[in-house]
C-alpha positions in Angstrom: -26.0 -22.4 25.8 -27.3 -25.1 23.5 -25.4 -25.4 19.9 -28.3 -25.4 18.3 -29.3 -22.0 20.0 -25.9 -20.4 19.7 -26.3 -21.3 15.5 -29.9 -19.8 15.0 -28.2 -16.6 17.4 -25.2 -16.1 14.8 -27.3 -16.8 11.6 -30.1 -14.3 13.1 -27.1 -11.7 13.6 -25.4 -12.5 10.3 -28.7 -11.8 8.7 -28.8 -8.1 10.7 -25.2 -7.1 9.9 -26.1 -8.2 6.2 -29.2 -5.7 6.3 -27.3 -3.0 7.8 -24.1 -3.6 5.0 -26.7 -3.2 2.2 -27.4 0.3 2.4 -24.0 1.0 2.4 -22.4 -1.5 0.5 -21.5 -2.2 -2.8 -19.7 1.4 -2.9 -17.4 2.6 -6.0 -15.4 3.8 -3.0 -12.3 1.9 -1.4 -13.5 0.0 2.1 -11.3 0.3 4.8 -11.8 -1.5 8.2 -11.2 -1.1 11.4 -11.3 -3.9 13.4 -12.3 -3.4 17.1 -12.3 0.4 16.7 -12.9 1.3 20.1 -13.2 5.1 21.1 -12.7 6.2 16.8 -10.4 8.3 17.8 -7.9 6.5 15.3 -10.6 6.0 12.1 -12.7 9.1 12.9 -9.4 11.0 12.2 -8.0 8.6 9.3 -11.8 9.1 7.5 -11.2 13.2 7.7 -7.8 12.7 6.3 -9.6 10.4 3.6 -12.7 11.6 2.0 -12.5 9.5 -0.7 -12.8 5.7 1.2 -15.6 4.2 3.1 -14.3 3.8 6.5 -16.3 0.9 8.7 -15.4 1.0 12.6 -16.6 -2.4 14.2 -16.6 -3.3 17.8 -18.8 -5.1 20.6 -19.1 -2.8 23.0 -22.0 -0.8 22.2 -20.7 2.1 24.5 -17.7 2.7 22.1 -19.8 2.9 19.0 -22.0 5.6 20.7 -19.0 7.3 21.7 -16.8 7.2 18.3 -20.5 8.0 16.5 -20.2 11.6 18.2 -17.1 12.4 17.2 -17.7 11.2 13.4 -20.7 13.2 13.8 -19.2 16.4 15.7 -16.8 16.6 12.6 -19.7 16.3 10.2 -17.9 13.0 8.5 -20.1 11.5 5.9 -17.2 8.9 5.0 -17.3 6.3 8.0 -19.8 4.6 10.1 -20.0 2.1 12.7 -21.4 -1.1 13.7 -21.9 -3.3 16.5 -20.2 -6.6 14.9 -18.1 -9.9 15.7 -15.5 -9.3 13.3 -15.8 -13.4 11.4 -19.6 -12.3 11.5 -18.9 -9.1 9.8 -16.5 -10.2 6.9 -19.1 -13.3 6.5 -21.8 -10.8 6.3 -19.8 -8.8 3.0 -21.2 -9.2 -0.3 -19.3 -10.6 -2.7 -18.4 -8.1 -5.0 -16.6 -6.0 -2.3 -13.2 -5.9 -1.3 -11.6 -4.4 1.3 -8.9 -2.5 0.4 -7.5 -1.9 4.0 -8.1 -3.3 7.4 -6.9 -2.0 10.8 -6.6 -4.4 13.9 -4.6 -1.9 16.6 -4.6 -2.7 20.2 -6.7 -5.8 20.0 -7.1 -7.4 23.4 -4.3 -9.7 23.7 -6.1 -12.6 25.7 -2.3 -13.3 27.7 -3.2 -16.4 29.1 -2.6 -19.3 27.3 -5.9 -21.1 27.6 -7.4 -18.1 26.1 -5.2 -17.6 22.8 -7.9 -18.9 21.2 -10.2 -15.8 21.4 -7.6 -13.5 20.0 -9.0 -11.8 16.4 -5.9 -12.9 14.1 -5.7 -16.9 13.8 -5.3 -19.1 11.0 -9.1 -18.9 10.1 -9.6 -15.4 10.1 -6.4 -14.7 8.0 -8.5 -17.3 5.4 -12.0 -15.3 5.6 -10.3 -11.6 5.4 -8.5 -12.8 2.7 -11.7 -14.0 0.5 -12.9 -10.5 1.1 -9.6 -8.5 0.7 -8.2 -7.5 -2.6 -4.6 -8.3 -4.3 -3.0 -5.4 -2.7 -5.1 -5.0 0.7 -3.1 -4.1 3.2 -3.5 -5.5 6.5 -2.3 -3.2 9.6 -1.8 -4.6 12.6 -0.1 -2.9 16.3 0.0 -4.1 19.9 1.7 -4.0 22.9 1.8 -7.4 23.9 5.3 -9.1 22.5 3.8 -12.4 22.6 0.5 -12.0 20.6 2.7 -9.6 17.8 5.2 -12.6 17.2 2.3 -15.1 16.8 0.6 -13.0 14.2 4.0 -12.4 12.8 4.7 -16.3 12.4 1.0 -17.1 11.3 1.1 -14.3 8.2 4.9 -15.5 7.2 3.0 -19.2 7.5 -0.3 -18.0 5.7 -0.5 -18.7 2.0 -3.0 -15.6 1.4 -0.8 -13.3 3.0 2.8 -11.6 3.1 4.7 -9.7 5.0 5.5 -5.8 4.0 8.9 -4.8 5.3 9.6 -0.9 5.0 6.8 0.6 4.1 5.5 3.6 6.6 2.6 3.3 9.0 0.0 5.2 6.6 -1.5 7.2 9.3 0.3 8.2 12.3 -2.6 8.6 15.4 -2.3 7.6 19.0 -5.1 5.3 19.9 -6.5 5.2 23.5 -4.7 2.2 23.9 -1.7 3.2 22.6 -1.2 6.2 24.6 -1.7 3.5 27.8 1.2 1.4 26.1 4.8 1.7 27.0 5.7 0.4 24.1 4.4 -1.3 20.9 4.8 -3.0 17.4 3.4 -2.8 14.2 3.4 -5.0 11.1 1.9 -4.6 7.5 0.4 -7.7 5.6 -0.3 -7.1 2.3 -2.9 -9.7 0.3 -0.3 -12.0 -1.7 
């Protein structure tokens, strides 16, 4: 695909997400974000167990929204929604005067091979964007089963000026995750925004 076509594609879809966000957004309400929220098993329950924050489930897989919609919707939640998003699209497409106060990443795909580390949602960049959109405090959550791809995001928030590693502070919401029941094993780590 051309550059010139991909740009006026991303700019068209900034410009939706930005629509979509401005019915809902700026809220008095804490944001919390789940990045790649795939069935909404996880944020479906964590928005019942927390009335009082906006809960936002992004994905790209269309299938997944339609799925977690139904079960926000069979529990009559008013608190979350859902949106088919890039996640650098979606934090470009905040407003300025709103801050996320948490963000969820769990079970991201991994991308194992080398050649593709570069598609994986936590790099250097993205650390920069969440960060001009997260407020002092934020707290970034972040679980996978993949030992490689958990010590890279490890090493880049320990190297990222924006952001610092929590050490013992409890998961604050305990919910097996599709991909997590799959998992024989995991890891988790807490950012908070320095």
């Amino acid at each position: 695909m051309p550059l010139e076509i991909a740009q006026a594609l991303s700019a068209s879809r900034l410009a939706e997400i930005r629509a979509s966000l401005s019915s809902l957004l700026p809220t008095t309400r804490p944001v919390t974000l789940e990045i790649g929220s795939g069935h909404g098993h996880y944020l479906t329950a964590y928005a019942a167990a927390h009335p009082e924050r906006l809960c936002i489930g992004i994905d790209l897989i269309g299938e997944r929204l339609e799925r977690s919609a139904r079960k926000s919707n069979r529990a009559k939640l008013t608190n979350v929604v859902w949106m088919h998003a890039d996640a650098r699209l979606f934090v470009e497409a905040l407003p300025a005067d709103v801050a996320l106060s948490e963000i969820f990443v769990l079970f991201s795909d991994p991308w194992p091979k080398r050649r593709h580390w570069k598609n994986r949602v936590i790099q250097p960049e993205f650390l920069s964007l969440l960060a001009t959109k997260a407020g002092k405090g934020t707290r970034l959550y972040f679980r996978t089963d993949h030992d490689h791809y958990f010590n890279q995001v490890t090493a880049l928030i320990q190297e990222h000026p924006s952001w610092a590693l929590v050490v013992d502070e409890p998961w604050p919401f305990e919910l097996p995750t599709v991909f997590q029941q799959r998992a024989a094993s995991h890891q988790s780590l807490i950012a908070t925004r320095a």
